[in-house]
C-alpha positions in Angstrom: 86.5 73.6 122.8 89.2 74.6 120.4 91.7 71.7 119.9 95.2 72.2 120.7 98.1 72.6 117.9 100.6 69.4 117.9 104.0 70.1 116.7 106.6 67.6 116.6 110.1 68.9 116.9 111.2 66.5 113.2 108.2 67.3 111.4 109.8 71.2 111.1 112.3 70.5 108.2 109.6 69.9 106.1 107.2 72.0 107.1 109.8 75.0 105.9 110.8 73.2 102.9 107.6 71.6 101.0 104.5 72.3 102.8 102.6 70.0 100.2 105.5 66.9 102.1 104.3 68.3 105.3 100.5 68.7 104.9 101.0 64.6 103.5 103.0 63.4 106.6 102.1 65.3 109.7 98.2 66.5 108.8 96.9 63.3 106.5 99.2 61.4 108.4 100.5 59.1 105.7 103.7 56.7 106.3 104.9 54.7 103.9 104.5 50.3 104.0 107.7 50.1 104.0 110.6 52.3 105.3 113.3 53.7 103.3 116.5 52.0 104.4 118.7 55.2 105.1 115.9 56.1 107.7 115.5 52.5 109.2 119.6 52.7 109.5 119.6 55.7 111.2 117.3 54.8 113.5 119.0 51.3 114.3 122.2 53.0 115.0 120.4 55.6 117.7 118.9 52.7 119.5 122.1 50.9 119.7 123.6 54.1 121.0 120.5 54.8 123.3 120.8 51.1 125.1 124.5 51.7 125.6 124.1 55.3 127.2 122.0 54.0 129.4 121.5 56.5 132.7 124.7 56.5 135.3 128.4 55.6 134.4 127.5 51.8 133.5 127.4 50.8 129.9 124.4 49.0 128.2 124.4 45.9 125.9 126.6 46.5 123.4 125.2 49.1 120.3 125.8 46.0 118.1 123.5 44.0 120.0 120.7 46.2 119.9 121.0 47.0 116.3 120.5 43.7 115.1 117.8 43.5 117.4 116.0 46.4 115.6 117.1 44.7 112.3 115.4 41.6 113.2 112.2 43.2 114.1 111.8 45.4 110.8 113.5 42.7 108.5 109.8 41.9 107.4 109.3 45.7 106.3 112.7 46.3 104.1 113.2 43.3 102.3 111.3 42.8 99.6 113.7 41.5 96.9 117.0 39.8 95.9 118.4 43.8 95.6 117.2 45.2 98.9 118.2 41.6 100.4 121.7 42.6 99.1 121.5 46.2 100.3 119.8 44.8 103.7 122.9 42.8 104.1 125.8 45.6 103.4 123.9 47.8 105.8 123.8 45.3 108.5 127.4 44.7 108.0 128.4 48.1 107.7 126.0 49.5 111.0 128.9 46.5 113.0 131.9 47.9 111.5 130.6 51.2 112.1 129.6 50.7 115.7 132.0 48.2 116.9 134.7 50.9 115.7 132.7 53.2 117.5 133.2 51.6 121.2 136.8 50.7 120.3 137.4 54.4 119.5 135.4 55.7 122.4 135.9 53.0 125.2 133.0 53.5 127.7 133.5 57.3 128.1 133.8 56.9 131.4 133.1 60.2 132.2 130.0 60.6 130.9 127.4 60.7 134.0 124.3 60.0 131.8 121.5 61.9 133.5 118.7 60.7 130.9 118.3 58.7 127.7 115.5 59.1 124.8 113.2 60.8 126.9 110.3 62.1 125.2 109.0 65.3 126.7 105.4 67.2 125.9 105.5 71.2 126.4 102.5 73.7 126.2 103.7 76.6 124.6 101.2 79.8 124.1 100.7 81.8 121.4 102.0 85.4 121.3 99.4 88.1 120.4 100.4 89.3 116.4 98.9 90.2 113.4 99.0 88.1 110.7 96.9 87.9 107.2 95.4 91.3 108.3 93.6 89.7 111.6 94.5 90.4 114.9 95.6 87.1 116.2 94.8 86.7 120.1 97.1 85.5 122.5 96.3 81.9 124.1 98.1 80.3 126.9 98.0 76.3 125.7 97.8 76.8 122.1 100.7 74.7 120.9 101.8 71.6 122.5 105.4 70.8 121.0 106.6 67.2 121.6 109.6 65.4 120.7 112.4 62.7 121.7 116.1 63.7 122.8 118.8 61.4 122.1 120.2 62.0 126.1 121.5 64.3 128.6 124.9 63.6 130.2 127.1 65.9 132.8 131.0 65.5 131.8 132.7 64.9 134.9 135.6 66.4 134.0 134.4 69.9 133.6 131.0 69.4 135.5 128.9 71.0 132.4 125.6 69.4 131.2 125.4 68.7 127.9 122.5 67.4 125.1 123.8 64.6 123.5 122.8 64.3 119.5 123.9 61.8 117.5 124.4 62.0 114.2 124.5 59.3 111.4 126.2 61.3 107.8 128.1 60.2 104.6 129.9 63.1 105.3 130.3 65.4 108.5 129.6 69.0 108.0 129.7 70.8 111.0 129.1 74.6 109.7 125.2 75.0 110.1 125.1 73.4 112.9 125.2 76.7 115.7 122.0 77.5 113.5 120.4 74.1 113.9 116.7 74.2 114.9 116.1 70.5 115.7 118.4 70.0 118.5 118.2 73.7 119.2 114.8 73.3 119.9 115.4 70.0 122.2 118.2 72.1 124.4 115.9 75.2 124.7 113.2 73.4 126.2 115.3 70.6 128.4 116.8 72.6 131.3 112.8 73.2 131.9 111.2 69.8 131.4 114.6 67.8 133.5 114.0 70.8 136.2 110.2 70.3 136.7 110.4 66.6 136.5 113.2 66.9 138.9 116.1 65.5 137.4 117.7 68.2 137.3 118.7 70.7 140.3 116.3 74.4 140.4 120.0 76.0 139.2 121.3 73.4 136.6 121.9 74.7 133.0 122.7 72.6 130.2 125.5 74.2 128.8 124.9 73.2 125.2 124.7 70.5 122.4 127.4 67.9 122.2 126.3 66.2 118.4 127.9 62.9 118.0 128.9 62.3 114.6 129.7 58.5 113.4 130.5 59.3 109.5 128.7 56.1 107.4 131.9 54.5 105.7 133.3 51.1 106.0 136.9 50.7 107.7 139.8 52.1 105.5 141.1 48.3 105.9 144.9 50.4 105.6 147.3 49.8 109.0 147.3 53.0 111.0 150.5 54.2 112.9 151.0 55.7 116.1 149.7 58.9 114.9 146.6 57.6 113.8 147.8 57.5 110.1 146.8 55.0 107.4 149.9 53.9 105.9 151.8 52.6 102.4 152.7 48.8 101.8 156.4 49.3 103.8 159.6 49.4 101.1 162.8 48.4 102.0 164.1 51.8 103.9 160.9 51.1 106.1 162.3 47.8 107.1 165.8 49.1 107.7 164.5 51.4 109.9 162.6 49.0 112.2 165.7 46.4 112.6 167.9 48.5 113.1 165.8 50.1 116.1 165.0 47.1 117.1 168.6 45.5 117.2 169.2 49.0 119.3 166.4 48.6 121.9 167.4 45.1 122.5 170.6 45.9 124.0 173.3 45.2 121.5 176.6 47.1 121.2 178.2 49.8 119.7 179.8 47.6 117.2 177.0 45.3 116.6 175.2 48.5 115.6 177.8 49.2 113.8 177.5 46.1 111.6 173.9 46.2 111.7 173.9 49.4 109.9 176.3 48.7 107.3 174.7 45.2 107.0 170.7 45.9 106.9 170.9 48.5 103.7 172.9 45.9 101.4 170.1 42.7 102.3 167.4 42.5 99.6 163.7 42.9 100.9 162.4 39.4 100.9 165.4 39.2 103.6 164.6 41.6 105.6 161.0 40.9 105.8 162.3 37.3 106.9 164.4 39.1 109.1 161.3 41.3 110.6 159.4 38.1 110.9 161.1 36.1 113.5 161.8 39.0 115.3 158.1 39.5 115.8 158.5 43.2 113.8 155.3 44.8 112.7 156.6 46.9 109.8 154.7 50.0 109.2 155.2 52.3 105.3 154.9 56.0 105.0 152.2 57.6 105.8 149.5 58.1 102.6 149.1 60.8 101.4 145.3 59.6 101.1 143.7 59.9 104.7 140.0 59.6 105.2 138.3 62.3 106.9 137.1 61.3 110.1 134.9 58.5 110.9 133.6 60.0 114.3 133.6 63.5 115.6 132.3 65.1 118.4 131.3 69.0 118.0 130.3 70.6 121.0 127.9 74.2 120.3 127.3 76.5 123.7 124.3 78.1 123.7 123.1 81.5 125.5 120.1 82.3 127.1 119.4 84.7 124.8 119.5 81.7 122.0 116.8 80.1 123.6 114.5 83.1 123.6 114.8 83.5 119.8 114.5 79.5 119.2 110.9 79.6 121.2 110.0 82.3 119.1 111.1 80.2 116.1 108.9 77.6 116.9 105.7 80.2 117.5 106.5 81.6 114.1 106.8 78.1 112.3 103.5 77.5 114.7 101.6 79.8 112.9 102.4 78.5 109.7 101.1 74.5 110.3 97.7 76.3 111.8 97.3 78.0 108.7 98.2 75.3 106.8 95.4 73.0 108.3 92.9 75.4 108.7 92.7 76.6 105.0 93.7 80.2 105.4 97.1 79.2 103.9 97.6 77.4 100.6 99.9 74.2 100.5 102.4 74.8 98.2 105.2 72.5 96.2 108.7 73.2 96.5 110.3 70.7 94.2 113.8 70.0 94.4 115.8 67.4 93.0 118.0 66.3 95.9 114.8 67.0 97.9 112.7 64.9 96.2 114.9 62.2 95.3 114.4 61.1 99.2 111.0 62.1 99.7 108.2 59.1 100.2 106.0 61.2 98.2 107.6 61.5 95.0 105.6 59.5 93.0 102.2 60.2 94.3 103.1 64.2 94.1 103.7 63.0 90.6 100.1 61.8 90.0 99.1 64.8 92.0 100.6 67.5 89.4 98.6 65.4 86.8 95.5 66.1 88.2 94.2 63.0 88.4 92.7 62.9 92.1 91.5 59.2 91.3 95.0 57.7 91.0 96.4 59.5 94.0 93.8 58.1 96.0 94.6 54.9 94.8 98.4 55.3 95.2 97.8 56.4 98.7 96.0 53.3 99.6 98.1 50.8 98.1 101.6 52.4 99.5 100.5 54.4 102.7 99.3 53.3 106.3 97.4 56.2 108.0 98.8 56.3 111.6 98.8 59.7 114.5 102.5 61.3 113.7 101.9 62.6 117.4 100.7 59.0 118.9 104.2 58.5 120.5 103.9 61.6 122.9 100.4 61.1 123.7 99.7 61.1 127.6 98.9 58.3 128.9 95.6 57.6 131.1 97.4 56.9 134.0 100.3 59.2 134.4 
């Protein structure tokens, strides 16, 4: 009996960019001891957001309390010195300010009817008939069997559309690619079917799209912010003027008070009038800076078609084909060496030893830094469903 193709919705990145990266991860199944901290950060940030979207219009715990929760329970794995200790300790910090400016930004989102939340899905998809390496491929009904996790579903009651929810954790927030994304392209092709057939979702529901959920990884400007939203200057003297004299307006007094107020406020030195602004309670704002931040959160909403979804099934047959050639031999793994690439990669040492040629140390580096583990073992079925 021929065994079924696994695929894994974030294994694809790499399997189109270093095939030698994928062959390690996803086919040898090698993890690292310990996990990077930009990928252990990310990950406590989506289960803070995942236990406060819980399904309905209630809230969760909040995403604070979750994240420390997932710090405390890999602590063990990412410290392992006084410089990660320091680096374990800004992260923390920076995942609160991040996520507690999150909820104050956001409030509950009230109308955001969560439908599901990290639901992992398995989908048999079948291979189309081709020909490919100069063979004629066969078709086959459960070839591939394509598994993943979605962040969560959600209808917005204020327009009644479903949408995929994908958050997003980014030093910066770049928005162009994403109409061409493949991972949560992939995830909103194949969840109108799996919500439909496990019925949480009515025989006629569509989700409309992708909603990604961007929360930008930068501490708090720190600067007051105005009405407007704008960071502001230290306030100078005409700032203070300003806000008495408006204040001495609102609170009732006269023509000629004003009158005196405003031949009266300009000649007082600053030290004054801040005096003056504090017993009357005044917070004085400056100028706006000309230095704003981009955003720290964004939400970028991407429709997509029916015809979209037949072209990103397709995509995942054609990648398909790749990752069974791959394994079986008939395709060589290949390198693609990149210096951003790399720089992140678990690997880059022991691909290192591996361009050497000296199969002895590799072997060695792999047992001493890697646990073997099933990438798939998350979505396996369980005996008794």
């Amino acid at each position: 009996m021929t065994t079924q193709l696994e695929m894994r919705t974030s294994e694809r990145g790499s399997l189109k960019s270093c095939a030698q990266q994928w062959y390690w991860s996803q086919v040898e199944g090698l993890a690292p001891r310990r996990a990077a901290n930009p990928l252990w950060f990310g990950s406590a940030v989506h289960e803070g957001l995942a236990s406060w979207y819980r399904p309905g219009l209630e809230r969760g715990p909040h995403p604070v309390e979750t994240f420390d929760k997932f710090l405390q329970g890999e602590r063990a794995m990412i410290v392992t010195n006084n410089d990660e200790e320091a680096e374990y300790v800004n992260a923390r910090d920076l995942g609160h300010d991040m996520l507690n400016r999150y909820v104050e930004h956001y409030g509950r989102d009230d109308t955001w009817d969560v439908i599901a939340t990290e639901k992992t899905f398995r989908v048999n998809i079948a291979r189309p008939a081709r020909q490919m390496f100069g063979l004629d491929i066969p078709a086959q009904k459960r070839w591939l069997r394509y598994v993943g996790t979605w962040d969560g579903v959600y209808r917005d009651l204020t327009t009644g559309e479903i949408w995929l929810m994908e958050h997003k954790t980014a030093a910066s927030i770049v928005v162009a690619h994403l109409p061409l994304d493949d991972q949560a392209g992939s995830y909103w092709a194949l969840a109108t079917v799996v919500l439909r057939k496990s019925g949480i979702l009515g025989p006629k529901e569509e989700i409309a799209g992708i909603m990604y959920n961007f929360l930008r990884k930068a501490p708090n400007d720190g600067r007051p912010q105005n009405s407007e939203g704008q960071y502001t200057n230290l306030p100078k003297k005409p700032n203070y003027v300003e806000a008495l004299f408006n204040h001495y307006g609102e609170s009732g007094a006269d023509s000629d008070e004003m009158r005196d107020w405003e031949g009266e406020l300009p000649k007082m030195t600053l030290a004054s009038l801040q005096d003056m602004a504090a017993i009357q309670g005044l917070h004085v704002l400056g100028d706006p800076s000309k230095s704003q931040p981009p955003p720290y959160f964004e939400r970028y909403p991407v429709y997509r078609s029916k015809g979209e979804r037949a072209r990103m099934i397709r995509r995942i047959q054609d990648e398909a084909f790749f990752a069974e050639a791959y394994r079986s031999g008939d395709l060589p793994v290949t390198k693609a060496p990149d210096k951003q690439r790399c720089r992140w990669c678990p690997f880059e040492r022991m691909c290192q030893l591996d361009e050497s040629g000296d199969q002895f140390a590799v072997e060695e580096f792999k047992e001493s830094q890697f646990l073997v583990r099933n990438p798939y073992a998350d979505h396996v079925k369980k005996s008794a469903e």
